[in-house]
PDB file as gemmi writes it, atoms N, CA and C in Angstrom:
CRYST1    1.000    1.000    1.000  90.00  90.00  90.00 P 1                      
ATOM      1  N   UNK A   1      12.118  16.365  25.582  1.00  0.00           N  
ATOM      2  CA  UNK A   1      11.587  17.433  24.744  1.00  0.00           C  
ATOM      3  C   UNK A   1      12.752  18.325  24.308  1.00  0.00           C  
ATOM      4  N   UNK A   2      13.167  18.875  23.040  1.00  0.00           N  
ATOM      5  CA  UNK A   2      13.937  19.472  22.697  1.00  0.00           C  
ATOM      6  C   UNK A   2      13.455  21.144  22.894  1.00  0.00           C  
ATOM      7  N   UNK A   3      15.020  21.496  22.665  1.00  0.00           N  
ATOM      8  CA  UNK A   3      15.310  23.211  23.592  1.00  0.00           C  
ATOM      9  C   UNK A   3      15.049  23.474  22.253  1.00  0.00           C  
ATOM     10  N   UNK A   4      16.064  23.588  21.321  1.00  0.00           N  
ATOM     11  CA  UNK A   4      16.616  24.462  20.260  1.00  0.00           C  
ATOM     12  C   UNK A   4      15.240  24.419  19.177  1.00  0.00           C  
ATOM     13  N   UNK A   5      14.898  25.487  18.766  1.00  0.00           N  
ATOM     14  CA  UNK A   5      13.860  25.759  17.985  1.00  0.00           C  
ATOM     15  C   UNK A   5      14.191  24.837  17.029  1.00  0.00           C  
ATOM     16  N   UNK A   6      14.753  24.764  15.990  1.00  0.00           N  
ATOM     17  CA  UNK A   6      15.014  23.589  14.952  1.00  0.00           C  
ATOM     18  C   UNK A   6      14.348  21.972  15.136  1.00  0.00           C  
ATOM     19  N   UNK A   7      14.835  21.871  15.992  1.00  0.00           N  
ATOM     20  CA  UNK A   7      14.774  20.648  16.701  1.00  0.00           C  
ATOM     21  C   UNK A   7      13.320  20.412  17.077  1.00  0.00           C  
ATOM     22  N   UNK A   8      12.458  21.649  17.653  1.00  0.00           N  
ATOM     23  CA  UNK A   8      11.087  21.410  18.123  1.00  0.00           C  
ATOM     24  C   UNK A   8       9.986  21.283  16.632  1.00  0.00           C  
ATOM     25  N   UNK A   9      10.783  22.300  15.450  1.00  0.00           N  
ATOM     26  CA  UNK A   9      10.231  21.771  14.304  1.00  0.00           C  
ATOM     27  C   UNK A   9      10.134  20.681  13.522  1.00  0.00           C  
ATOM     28  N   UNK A  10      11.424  20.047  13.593  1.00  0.00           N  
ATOM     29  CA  UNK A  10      11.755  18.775  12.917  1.00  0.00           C  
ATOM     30  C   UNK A  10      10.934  17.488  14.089  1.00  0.00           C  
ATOM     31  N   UNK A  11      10.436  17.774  15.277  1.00  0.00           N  
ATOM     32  CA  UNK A  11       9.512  17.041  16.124  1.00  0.00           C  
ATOM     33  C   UNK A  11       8.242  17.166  15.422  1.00  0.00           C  
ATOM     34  N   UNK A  12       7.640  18.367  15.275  1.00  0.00           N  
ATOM     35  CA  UNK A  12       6.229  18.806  14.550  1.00  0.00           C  
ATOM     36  C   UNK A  12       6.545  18.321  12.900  1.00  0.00           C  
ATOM     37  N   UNK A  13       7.498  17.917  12.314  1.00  0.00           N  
ATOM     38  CA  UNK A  13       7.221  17.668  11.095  1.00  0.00           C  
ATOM     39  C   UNK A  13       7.898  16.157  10.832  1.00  0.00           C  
ATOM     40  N   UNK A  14       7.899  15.148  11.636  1.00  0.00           N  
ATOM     41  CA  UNK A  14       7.922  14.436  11.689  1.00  0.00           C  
ATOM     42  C   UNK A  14       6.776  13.480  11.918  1.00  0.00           C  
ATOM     43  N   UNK A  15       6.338  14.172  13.178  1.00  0.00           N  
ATOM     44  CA  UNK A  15       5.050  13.563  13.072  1.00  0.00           C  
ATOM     45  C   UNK A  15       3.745  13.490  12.655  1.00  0.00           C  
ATOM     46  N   UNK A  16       4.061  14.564  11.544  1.00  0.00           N  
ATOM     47  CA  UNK A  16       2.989  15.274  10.388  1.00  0.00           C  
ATOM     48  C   UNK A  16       3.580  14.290   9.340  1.00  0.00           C  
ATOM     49  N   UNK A  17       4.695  13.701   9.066  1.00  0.00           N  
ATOM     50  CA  UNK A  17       4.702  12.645   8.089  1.00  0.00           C  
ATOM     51  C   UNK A  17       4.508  11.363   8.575  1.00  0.00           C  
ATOM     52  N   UNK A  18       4.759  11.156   9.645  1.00  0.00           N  
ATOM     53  CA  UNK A  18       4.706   9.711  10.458  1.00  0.00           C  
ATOM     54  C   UNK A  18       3.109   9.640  10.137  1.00  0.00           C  
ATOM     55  N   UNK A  19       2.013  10.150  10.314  1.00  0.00           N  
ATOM     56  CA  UNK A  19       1.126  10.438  10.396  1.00  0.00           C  
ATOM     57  C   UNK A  19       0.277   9.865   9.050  1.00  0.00           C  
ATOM     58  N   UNK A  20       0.859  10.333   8.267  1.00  0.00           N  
ATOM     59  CA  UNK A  20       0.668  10.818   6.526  1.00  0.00           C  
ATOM     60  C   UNK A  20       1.369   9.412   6.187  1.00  0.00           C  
ATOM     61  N   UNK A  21       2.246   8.355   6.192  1.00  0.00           N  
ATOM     62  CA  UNK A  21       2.895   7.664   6.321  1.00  0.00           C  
ATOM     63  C   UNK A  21       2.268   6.399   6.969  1.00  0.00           C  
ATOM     64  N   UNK A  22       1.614   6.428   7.896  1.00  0.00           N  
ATOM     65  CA  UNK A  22       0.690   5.623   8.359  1.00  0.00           C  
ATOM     66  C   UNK A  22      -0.625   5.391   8.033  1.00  0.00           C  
ATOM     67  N   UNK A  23      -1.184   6.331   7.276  1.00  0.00           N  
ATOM     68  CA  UNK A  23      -2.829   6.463   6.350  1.00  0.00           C  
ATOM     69  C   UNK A  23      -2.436   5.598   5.168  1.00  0.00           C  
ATOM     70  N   UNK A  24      -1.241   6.219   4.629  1.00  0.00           N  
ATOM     71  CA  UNK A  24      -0.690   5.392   2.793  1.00  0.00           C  
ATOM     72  C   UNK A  24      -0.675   3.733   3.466  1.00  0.00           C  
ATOM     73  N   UNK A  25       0.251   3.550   4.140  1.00  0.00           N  
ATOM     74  CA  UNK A  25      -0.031   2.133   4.495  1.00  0.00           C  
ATOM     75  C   UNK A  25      -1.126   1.062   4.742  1.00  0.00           C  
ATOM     76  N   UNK A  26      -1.873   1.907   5.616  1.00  0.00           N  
ATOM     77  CA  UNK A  26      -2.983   1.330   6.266  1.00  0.00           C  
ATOM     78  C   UNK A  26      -4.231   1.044   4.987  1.00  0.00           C  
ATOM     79  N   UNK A  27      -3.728   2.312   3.801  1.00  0.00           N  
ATOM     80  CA  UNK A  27      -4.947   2.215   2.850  1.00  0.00           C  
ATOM     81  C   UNK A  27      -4.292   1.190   1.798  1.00  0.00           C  
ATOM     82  N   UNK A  28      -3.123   1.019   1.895  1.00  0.00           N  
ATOM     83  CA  UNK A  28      -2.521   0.164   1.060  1.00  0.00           C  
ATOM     84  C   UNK A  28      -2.904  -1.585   1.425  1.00  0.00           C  
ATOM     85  N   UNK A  29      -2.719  -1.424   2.781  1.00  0.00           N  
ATOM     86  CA  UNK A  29      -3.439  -2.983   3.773  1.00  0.00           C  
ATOM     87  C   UNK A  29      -4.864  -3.164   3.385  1.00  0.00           C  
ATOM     88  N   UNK A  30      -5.461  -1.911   3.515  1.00  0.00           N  
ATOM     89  CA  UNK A  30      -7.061  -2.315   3.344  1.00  0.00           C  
ATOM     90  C   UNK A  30      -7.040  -2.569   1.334  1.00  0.00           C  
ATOM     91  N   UNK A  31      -6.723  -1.826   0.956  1.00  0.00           N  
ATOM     92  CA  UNK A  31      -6.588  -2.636  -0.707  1.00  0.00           C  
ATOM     93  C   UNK A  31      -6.199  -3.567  -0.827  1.00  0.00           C  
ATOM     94  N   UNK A  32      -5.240  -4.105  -0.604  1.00  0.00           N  
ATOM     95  CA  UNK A  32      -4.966  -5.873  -0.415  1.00  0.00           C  
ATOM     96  C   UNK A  32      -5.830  -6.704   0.348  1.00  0.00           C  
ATOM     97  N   UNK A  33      -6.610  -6.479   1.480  1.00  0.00           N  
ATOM     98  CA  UNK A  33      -7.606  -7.475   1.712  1.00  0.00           C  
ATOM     99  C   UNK A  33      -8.598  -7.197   0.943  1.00  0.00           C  
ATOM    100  N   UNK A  34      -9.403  -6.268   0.373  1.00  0.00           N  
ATOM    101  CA  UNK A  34     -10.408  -5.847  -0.170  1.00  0.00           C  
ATOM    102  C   UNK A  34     -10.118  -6.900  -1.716  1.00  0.00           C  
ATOM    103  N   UNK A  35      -8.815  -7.154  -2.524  1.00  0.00           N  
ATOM    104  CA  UNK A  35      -8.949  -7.780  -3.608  1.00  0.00           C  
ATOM    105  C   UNK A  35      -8.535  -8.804  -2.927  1.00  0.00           C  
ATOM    106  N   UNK A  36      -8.321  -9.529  -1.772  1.00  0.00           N  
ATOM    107  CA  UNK A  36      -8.652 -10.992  -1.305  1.00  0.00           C  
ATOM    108  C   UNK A  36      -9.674 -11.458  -1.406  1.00  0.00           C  
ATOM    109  N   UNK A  37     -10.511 -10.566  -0.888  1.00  0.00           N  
ATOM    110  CA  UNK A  37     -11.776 -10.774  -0.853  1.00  0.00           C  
ATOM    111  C   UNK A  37     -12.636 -10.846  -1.824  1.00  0.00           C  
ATOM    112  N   UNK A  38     -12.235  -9.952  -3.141  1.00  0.00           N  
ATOM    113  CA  UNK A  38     -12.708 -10.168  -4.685  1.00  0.00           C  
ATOM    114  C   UNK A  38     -12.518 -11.387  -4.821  1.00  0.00           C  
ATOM    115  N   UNK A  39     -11.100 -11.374  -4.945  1.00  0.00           N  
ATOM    116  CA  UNK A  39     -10.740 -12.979  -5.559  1.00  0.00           C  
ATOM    117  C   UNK A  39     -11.187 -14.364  -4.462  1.00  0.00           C  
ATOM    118  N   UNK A  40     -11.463 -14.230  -3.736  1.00  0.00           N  
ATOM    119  CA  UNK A  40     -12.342 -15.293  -2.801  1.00  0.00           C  
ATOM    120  C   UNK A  40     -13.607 -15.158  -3.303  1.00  0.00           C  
ATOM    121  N   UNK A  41     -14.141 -14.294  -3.511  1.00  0.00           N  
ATOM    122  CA  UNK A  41     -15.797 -14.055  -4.119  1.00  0.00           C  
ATOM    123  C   UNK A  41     -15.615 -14.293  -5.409  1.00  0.00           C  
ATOM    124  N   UNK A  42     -15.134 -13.589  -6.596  1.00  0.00           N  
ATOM    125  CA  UNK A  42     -15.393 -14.302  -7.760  1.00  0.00           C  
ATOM    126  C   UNK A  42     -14.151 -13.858  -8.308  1.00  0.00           C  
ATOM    127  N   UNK A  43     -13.054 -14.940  -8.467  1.00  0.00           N  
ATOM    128  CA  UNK A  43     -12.094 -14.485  -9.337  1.00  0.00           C  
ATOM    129  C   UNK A  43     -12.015 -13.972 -10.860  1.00  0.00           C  
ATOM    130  N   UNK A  44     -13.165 -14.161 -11.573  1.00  0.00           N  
ATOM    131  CA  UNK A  44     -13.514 -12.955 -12.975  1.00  0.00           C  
ATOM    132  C   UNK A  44     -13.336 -11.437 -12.907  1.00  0.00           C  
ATOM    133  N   UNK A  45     -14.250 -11.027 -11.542  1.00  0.00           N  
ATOM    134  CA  UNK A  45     -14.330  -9.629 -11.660  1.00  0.00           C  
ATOM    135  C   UNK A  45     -13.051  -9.041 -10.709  1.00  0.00           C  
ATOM    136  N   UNK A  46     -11.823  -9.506 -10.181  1.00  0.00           N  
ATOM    137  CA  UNK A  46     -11.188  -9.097  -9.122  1.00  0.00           C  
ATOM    138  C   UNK A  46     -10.261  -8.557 -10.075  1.00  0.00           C  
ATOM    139  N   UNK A  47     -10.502  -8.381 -11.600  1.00  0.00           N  
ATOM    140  CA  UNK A  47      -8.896  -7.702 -12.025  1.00  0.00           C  
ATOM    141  C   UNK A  47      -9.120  -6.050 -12.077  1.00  0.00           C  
ATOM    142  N   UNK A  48     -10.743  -5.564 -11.506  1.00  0.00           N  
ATOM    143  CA  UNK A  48     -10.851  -4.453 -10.994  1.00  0.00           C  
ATOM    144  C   UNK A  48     -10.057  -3.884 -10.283  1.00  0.00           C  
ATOM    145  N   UNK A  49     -10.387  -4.716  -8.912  1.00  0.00           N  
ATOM    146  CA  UNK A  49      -9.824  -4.738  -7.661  1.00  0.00           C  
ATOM    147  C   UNK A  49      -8.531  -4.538  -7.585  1.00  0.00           C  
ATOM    148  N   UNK A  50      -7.577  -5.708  -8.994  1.00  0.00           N  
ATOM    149  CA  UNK A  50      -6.320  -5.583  -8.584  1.00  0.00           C  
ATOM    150  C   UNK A  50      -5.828  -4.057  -8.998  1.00  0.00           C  
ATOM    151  N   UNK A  51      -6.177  -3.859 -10.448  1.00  0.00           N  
ATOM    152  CA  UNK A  51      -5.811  -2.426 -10.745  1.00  0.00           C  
ATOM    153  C   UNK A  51      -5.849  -1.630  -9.785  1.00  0.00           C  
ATOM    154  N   UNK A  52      -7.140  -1.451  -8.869  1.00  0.00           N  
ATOM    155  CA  UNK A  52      -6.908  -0.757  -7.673  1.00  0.00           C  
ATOM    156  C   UNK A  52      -5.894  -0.331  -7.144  1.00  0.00           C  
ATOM    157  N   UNK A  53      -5.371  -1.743  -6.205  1.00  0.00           N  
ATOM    158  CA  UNK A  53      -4.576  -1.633  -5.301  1.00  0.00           C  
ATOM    159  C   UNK A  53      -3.129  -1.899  -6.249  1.00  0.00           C  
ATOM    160  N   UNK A  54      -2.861  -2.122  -7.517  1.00  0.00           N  
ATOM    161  CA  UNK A  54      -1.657  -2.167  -7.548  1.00  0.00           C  
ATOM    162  C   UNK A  54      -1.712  -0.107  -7.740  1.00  0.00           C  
ATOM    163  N   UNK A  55      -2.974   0.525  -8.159  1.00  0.00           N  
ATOM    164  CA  UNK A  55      -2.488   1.539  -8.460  1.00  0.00           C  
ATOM    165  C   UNK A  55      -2.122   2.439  -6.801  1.00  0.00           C  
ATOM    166  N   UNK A  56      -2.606   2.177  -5.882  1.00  0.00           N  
ATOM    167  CA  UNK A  56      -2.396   2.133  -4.014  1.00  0.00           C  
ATOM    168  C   UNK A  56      -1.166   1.861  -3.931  1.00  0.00           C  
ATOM    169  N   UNK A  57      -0.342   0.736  -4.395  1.00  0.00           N  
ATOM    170  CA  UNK A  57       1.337   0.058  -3.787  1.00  0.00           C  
ATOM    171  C   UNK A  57       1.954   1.444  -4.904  1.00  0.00           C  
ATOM    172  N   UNK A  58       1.542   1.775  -6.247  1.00  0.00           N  
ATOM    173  CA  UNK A  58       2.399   2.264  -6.897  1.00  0.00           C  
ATOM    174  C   UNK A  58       2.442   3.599  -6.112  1.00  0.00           C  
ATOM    175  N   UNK A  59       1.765   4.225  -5.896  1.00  0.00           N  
ATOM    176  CA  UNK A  59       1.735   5.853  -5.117  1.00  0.00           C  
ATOM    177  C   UNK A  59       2.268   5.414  -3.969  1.00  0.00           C  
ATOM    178  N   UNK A  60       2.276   4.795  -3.007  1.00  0.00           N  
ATOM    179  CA  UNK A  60       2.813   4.033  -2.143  1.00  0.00           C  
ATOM    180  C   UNK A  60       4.501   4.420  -2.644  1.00  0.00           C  
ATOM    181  N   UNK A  61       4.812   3.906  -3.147  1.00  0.00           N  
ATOM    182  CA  UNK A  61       5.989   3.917  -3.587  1.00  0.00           C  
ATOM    183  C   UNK A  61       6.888   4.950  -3.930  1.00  0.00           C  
ATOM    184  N   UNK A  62       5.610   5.550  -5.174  1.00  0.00           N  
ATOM    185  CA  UNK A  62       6.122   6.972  -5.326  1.00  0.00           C  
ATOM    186  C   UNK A  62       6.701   8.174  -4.303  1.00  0.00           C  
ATOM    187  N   UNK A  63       5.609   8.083  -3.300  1.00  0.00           N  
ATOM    188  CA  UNK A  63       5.825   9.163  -2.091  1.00  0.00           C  
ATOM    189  C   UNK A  63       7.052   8.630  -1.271  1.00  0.00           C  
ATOM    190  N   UNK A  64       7.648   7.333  -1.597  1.00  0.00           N  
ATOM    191  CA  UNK A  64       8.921   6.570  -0.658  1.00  0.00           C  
ATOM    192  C   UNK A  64       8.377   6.009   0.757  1.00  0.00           C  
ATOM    193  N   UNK A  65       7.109   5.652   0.792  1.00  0.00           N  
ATOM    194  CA  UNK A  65       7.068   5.126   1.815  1.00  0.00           C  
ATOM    195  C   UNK A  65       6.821   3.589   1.939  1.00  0.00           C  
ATOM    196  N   UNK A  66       6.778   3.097   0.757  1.00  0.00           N  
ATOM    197  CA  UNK A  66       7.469   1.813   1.120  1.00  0.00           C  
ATOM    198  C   UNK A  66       8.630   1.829  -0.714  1.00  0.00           C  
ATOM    199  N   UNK A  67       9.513   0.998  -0.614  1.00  0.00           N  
ATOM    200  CA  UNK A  67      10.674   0.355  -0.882  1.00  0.00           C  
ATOM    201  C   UNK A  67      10.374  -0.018  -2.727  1.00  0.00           C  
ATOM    202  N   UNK A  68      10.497   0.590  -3.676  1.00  0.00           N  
ATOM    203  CA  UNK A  68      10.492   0.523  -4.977  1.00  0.00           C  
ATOM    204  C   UNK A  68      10.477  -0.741  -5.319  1.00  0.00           C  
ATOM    205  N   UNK A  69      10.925  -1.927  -4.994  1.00  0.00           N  
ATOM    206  CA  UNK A  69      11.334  -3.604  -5.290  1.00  0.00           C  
ATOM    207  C   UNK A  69      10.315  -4.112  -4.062  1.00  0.00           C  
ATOM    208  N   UNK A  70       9.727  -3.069  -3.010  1.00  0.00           N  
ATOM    209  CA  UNK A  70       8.969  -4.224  -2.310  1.00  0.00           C  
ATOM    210  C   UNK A  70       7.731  -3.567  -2.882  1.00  0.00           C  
ATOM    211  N   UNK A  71       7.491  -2.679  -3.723  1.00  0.00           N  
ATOM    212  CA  UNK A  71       6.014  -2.736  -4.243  1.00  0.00           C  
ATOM    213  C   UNK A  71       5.945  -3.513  -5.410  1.00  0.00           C  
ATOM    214  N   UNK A  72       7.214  -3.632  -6.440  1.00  0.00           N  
ATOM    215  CA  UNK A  72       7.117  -4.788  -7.075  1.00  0.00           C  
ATOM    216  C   UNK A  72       6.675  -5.850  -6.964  1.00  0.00           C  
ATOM    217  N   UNK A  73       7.094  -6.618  -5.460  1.00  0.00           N  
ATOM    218  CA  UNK A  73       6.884  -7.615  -5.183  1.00  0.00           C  
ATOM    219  C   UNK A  73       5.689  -8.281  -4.714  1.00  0.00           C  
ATOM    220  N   UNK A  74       5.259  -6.961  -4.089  1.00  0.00           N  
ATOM    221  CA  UNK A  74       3.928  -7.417  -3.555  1.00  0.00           C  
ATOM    222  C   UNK A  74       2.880  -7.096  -4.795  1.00  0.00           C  
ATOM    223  N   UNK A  75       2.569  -6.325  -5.979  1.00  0.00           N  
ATOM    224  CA  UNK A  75       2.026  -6.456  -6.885  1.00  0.00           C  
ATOM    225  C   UNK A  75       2.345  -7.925  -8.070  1.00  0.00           C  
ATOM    226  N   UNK A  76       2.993  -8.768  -7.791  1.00  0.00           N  
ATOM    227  CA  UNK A  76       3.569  -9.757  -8.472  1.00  0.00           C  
ATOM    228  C   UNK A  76       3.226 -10.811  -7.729  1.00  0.00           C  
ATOM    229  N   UNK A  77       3.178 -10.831  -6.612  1.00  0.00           N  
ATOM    230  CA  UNK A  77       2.429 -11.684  -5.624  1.00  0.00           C  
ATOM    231  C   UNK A  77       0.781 -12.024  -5.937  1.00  0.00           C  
ATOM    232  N   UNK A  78       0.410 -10.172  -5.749  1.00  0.00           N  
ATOM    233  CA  UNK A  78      -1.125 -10.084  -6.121  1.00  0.00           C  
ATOM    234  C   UNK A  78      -1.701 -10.965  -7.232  1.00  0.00           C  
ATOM    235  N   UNK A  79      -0.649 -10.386  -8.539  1.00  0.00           N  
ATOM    236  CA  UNK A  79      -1.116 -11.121  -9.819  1.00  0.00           C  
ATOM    237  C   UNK A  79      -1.154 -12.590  -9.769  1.00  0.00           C  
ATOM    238  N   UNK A  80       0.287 -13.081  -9.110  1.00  0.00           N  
ATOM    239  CA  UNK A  80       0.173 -14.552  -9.133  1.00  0.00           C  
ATOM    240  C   UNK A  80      -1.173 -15.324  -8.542  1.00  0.00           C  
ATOM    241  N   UNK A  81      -1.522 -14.753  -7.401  1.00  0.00           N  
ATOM    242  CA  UNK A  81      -2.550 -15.182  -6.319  1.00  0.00           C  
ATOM    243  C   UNK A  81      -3.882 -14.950  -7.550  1.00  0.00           C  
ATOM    244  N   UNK A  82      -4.155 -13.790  -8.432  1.00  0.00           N  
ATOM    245  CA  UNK A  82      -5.288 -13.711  -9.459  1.00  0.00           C  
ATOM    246  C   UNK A  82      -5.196 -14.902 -10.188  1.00  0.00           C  
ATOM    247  N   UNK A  83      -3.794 -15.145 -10.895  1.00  0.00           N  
ATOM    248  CA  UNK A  83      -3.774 -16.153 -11.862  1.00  0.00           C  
ATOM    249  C   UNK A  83      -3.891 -17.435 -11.397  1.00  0.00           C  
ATOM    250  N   UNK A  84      -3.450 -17.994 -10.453  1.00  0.00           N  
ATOM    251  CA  UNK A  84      -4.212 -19.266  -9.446  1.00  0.00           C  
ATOM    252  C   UNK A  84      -5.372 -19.233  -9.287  1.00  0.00           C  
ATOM    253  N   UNK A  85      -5.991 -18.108  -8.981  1.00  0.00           N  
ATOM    254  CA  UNK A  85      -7.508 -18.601  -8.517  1.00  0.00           C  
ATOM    255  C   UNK A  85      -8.441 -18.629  -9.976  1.00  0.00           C  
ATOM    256  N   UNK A  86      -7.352 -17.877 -10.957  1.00  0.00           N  
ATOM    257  CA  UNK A  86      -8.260 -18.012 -12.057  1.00  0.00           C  
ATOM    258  C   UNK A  86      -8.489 -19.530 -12.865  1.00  0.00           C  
ATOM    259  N   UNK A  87      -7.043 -19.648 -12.556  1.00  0.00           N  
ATOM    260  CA  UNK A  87      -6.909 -20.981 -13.172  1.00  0.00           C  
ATOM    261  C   UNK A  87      -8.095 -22.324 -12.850  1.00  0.00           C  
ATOM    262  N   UNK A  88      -8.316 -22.205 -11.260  1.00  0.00           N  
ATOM    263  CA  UNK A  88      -9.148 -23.191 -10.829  1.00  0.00           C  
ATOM    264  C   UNK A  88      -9.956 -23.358 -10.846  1.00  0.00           C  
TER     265      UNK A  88                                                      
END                                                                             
């Protein structure tokens, strides 16, 4: 446990973002299975879904909690996985 007042704040505001940091993610996880699950149910209506969650990875991103090129990636993923199932 830290002495120096500074130090006991930067503890309390760390884990007020760790916190905040772990909700963006977790809601970002549940948007990606949620348009799995579109696109397993009917790949027509899942380009709802994707807008969704690519608009989830983009705020995601924005706030820096995940990686500018890995929300790219995983929205490019998404699409590909739409355009396969559409195809079939």
């Amino acid at each position: 446990m830290p002495n120096i007042k500074s130090a006991k704040k930067r503890v309390k505001v760390t884990a007020k973002k760790t916190l905040r940091n772990r909700m963006v993610k977790s809601a970002v996880r549940t948007s990606v299975k949620k348009f799995a699950a579109a696109v397993a149910a009917d790949p027509a209506t899942a380009n709802v879904q994707l807008t969704a969650t690519t608009s989830a990875i983009d705020k995601a991103a924005a706030k820096g909690i995940i990686h500018k090129n890995a929300a790219n990636r995983k929205k490019a993923r998404l699409a590909k996985q739409l355009n396969k199932a559409a195809a079939v």
